[in-house]
C-alpha positions as CSV (number, residue, x, y, z in Angstrom):
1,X,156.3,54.9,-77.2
2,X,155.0,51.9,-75.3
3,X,151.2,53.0,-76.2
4,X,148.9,49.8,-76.5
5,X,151.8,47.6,-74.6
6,X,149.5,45.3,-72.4
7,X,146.4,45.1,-74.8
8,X,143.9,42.4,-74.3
9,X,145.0,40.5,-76.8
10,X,148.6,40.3,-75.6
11,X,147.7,39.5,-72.1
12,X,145.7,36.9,-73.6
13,X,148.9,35.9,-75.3
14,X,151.1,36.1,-72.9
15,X,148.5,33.7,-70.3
16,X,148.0,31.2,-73.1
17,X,152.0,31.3,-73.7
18,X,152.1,30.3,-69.6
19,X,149.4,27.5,-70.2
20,X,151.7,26.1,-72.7
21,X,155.1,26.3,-70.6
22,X,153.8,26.0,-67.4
23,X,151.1,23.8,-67.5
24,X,147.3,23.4,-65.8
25,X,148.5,22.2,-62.5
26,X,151.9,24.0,-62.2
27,X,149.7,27.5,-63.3
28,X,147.6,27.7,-59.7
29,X,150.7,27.2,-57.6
30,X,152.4,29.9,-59.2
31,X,150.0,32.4,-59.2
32,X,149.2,32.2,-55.7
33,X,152.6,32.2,-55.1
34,X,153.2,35.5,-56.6
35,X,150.0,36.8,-55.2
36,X,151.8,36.2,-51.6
37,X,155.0,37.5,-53.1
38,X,153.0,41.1,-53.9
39,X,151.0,40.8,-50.5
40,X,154.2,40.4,-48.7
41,X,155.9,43.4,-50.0
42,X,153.1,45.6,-50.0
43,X,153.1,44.9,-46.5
44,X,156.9,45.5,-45.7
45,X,156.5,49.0,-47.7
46,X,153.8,49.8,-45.1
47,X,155.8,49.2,-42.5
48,X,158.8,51.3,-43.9
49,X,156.5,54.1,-44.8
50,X,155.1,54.3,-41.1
51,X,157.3,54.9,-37.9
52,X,156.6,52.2,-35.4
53,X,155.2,53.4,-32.3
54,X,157.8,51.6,-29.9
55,X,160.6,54.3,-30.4
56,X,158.4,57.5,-29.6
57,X,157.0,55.9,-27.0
58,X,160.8,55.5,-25.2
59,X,161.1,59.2,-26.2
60,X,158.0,60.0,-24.8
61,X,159.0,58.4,-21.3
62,X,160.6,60.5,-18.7
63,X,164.4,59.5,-17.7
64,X,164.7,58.5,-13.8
65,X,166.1,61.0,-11.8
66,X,169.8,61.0,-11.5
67,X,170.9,60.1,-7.8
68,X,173.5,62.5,-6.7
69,X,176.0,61.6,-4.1
């Protein structure tokens, strides 16, 4: 159904349609911003995908002893 979607031509397309709203100076600024965008949320789904080591650590740890009376 969507066979041929993102073809060289139409990314082509789609940049030079950018150029044309965008501009040359605005264009940079927006890729890099999305670049950190991705990076960013690659990084928080690392971090959701992988338990943190601070909680099984606690459980790791012996409780003190109770003090009976």
């Amino acid at each position: 159904m969507l066979d041929g979607l993102l073809s060289p031509v139409h990314l082509v397309f789609i940049l030079i349609l950018a150029l044309l709203i965008f501009g040359p100076r605005r264009l940079p600024e927006i890729g890099a911003s999305l670049g950190k965008s991705i990076r960013e949320f690659r990084q928080a789904m690392n971090q959701i995908g992988r338990p943190t080591d601070a909680p099984a650590e606690e459980a790791k740890s012996p409780l003190p002893p109770e003090s009976s009376k």
